[in-house]
MIDOSE-1310 file (N, C-alpha, C; in nm, 2 decimals, decimal comma, always signed):
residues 105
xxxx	+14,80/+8,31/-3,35/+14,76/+8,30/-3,21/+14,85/+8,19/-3,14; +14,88/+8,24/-3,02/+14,95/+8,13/-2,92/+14,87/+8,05/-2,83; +14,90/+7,94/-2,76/+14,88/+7,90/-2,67/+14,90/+7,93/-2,55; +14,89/+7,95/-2,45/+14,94/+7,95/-2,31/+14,91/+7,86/-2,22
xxxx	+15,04/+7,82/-2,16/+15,06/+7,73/-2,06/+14,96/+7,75/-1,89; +14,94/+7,64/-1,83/+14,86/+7,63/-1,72/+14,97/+7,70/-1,55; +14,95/+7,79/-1,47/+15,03/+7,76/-1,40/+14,94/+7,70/-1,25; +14,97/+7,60/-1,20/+14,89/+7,53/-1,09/+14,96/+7,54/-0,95
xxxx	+14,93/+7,61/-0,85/+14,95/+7,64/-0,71/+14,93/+7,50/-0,64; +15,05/+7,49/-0,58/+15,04/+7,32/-0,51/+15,17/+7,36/-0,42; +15,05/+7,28/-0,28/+15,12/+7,34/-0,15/+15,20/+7,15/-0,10; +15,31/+7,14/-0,05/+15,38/+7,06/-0,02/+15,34/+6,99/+0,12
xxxx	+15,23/+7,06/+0,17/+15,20/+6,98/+0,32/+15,34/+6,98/+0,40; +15,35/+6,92/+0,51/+15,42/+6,91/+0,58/+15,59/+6,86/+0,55; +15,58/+6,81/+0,41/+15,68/+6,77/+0,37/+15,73/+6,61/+0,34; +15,62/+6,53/+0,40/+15,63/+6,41/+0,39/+15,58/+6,36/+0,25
xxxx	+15,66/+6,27/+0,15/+15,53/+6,23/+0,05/+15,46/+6,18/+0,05; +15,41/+6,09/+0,16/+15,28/+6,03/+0,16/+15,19/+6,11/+0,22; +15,18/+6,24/+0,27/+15,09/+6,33/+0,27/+15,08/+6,41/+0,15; +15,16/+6,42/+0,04/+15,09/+6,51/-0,07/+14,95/+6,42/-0,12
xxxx	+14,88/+6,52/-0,16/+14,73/+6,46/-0,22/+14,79/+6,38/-0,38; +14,72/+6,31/-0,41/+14,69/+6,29/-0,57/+14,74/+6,35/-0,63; +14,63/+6,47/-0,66/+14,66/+6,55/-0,76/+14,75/+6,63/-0,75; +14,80/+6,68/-0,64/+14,94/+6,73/-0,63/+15,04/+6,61/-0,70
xxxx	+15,09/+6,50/-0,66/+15,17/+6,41/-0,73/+15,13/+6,38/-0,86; +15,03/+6,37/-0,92/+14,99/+6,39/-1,05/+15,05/+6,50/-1,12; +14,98/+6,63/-1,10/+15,09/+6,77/-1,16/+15,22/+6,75/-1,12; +15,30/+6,76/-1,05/+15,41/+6,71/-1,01/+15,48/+6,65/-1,08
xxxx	+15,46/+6,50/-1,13/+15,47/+6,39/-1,20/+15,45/+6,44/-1,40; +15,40/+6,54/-1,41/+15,34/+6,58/-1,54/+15,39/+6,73/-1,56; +15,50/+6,82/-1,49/+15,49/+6,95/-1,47/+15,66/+6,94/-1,57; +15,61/+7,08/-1,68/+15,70/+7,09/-1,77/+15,82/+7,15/-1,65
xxxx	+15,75/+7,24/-1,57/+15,82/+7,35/-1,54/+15,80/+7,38/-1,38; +15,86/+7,35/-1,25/+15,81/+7,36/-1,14/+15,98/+7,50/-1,10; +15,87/+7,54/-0,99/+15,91/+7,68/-0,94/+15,86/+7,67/-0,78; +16,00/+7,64/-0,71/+15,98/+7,58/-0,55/+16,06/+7,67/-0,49
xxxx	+15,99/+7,68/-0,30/+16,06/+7,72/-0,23/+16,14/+7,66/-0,16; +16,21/+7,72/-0,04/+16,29/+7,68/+0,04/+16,27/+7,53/+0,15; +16,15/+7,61/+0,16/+16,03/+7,50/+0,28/+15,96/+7,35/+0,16; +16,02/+7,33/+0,06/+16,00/+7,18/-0,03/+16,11/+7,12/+0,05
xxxx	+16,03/+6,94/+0,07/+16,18/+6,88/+0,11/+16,25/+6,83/+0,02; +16,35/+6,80/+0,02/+16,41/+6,71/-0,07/+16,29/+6,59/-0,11; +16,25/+6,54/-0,04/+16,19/+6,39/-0,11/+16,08/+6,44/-0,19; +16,04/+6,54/-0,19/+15,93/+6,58/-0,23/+15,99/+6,61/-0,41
xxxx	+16,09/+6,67/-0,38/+16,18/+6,74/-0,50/+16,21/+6,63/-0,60; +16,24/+6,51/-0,54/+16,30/+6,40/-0,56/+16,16/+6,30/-0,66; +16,05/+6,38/-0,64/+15,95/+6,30/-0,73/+15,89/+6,38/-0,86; +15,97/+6,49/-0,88/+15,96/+6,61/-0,99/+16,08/+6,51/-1,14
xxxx	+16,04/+6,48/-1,22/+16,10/+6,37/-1,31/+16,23/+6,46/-1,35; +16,32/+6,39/-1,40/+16,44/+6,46/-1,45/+16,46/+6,55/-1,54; +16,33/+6,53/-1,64/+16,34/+6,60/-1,74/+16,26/+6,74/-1,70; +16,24/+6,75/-1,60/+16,12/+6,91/-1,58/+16,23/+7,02/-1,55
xxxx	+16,27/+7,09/-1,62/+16,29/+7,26/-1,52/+16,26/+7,31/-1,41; +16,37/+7,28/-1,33/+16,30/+7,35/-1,22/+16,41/+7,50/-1,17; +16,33/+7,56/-1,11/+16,37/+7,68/-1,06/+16,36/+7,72/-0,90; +16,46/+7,75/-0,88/+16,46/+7,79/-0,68/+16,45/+7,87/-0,62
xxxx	+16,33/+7,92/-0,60/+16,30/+8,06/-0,56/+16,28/+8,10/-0,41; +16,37/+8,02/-0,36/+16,37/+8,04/-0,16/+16,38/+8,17/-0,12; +16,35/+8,17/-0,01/+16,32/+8,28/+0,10/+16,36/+8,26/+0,24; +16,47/+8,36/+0,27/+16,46/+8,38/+0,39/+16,44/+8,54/+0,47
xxxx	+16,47/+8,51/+0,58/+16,47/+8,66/+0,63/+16,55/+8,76/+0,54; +16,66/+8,75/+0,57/+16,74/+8,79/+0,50/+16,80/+8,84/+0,37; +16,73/+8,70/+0,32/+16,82/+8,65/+0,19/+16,66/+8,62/+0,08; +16,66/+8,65/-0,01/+16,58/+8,66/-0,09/+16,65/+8,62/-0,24
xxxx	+16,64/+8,50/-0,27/+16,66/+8,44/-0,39/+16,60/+8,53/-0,53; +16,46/+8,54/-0,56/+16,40/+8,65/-0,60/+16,32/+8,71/-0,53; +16,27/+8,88/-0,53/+16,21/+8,95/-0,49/+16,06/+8,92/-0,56; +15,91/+8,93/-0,49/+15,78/+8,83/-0,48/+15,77/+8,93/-0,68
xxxx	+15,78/+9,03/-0,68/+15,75/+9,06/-0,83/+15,82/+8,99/-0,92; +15,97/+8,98/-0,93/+15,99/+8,88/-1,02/+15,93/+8,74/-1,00; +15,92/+8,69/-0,86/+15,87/+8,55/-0,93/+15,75/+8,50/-0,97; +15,67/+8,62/-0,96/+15,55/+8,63/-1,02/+15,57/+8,62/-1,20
xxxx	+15,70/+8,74/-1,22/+15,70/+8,70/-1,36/+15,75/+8,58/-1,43; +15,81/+8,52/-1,33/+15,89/+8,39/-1,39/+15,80/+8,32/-1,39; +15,68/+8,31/-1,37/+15,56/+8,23/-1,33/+15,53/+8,29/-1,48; +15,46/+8,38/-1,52/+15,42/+8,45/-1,66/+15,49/+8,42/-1,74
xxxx	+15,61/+8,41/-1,74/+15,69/+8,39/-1,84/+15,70/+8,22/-1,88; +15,73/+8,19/-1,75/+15,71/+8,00/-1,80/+15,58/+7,98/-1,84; +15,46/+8,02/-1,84/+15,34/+7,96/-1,86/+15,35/+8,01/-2,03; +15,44/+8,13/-2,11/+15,45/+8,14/-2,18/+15,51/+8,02/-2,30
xxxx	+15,62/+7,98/-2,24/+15,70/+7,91/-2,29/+15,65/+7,75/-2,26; +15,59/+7,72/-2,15/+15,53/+7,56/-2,13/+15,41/+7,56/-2,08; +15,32/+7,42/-2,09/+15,24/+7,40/-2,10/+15,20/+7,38/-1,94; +15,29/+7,33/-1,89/+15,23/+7,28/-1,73/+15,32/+7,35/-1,62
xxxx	+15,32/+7,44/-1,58/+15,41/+7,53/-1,46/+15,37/+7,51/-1,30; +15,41/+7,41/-1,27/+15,40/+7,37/-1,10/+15,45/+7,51/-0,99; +15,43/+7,57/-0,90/+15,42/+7,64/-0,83/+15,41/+7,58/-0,69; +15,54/+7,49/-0,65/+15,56/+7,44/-0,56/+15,57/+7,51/-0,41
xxxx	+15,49/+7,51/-0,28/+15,53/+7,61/-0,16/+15,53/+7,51/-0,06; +15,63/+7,49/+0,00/+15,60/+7,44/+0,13/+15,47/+7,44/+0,22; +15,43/+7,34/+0,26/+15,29/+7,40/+0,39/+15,19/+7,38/+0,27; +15,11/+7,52/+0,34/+14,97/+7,55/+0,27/+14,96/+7,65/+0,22
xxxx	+15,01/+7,66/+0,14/+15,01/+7,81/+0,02/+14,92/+7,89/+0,05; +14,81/+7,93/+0,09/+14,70/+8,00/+0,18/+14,75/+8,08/+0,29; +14,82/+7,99/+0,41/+14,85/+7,96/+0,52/+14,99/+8,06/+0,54; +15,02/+8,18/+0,56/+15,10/+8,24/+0,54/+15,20/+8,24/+0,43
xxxx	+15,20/+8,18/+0,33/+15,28/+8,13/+0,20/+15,27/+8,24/+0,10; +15,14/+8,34/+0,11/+15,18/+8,45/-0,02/+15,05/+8,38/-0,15; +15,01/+8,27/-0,13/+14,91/+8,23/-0,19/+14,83/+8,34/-0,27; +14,73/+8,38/-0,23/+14,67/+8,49/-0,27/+14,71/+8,56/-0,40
xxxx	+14,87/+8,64/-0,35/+14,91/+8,73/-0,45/+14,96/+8,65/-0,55; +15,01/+8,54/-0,56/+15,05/+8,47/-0,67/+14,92/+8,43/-0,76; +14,78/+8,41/-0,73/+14,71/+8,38/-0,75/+14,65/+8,45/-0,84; +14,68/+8,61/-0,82/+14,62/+8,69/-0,82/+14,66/+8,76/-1,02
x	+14,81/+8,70/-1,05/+14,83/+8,70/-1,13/+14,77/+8,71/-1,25
């Protein structure tokens, strides 16, 4: 039998780091494996520790880094491989962000 890793949905707020909550900078701070959008700011990025994997899964109109089914599986797949998988979105994950269907996982 295996283990499987946690994946935890954490919305970026506004962008400022002294608006992320706690526990958001806790996981953050502890995340083997974070998986961010476009709408992260830098400073925010900048508190994810050196040693975490991270992965860049932006979106624009246009331009679609990955399509919403694969990043759902890169989500499955890291929770395979690590224990703590951050699921970084700009804003409020809820809040037009797609929340829901990642959740849904």
């Amino acid at each position: 039998m295996y283990r499987v890793g946690k994946v935890y949905l954490v919305g970026s707020g506004p962008g400022a780091v002294d608006l992320l909550t706690m526990k958001a900078y806790q996981l953050l701070q502890s995340a083997d494996v974070v998986v961010y959008d476009r709408l992260v700011s830098p400073e925010i990025m900048n508190l994810v520790p050196l040693k975490c994997v991270k992965h860049y899964v932006g979106k624009q109109e246009s331009e679609h880094t990955l399509p919403q089914n694969e990043i759902n599986q890169l989500l499955v797949d890291c929770a395979f491989k690590f224990q703590k998988v951050v699921r970084l979105k700009g804003g409020d994950p809820f809040v037009f962000g797609r929340g829901g269907e990642e959740v849904e996982l």
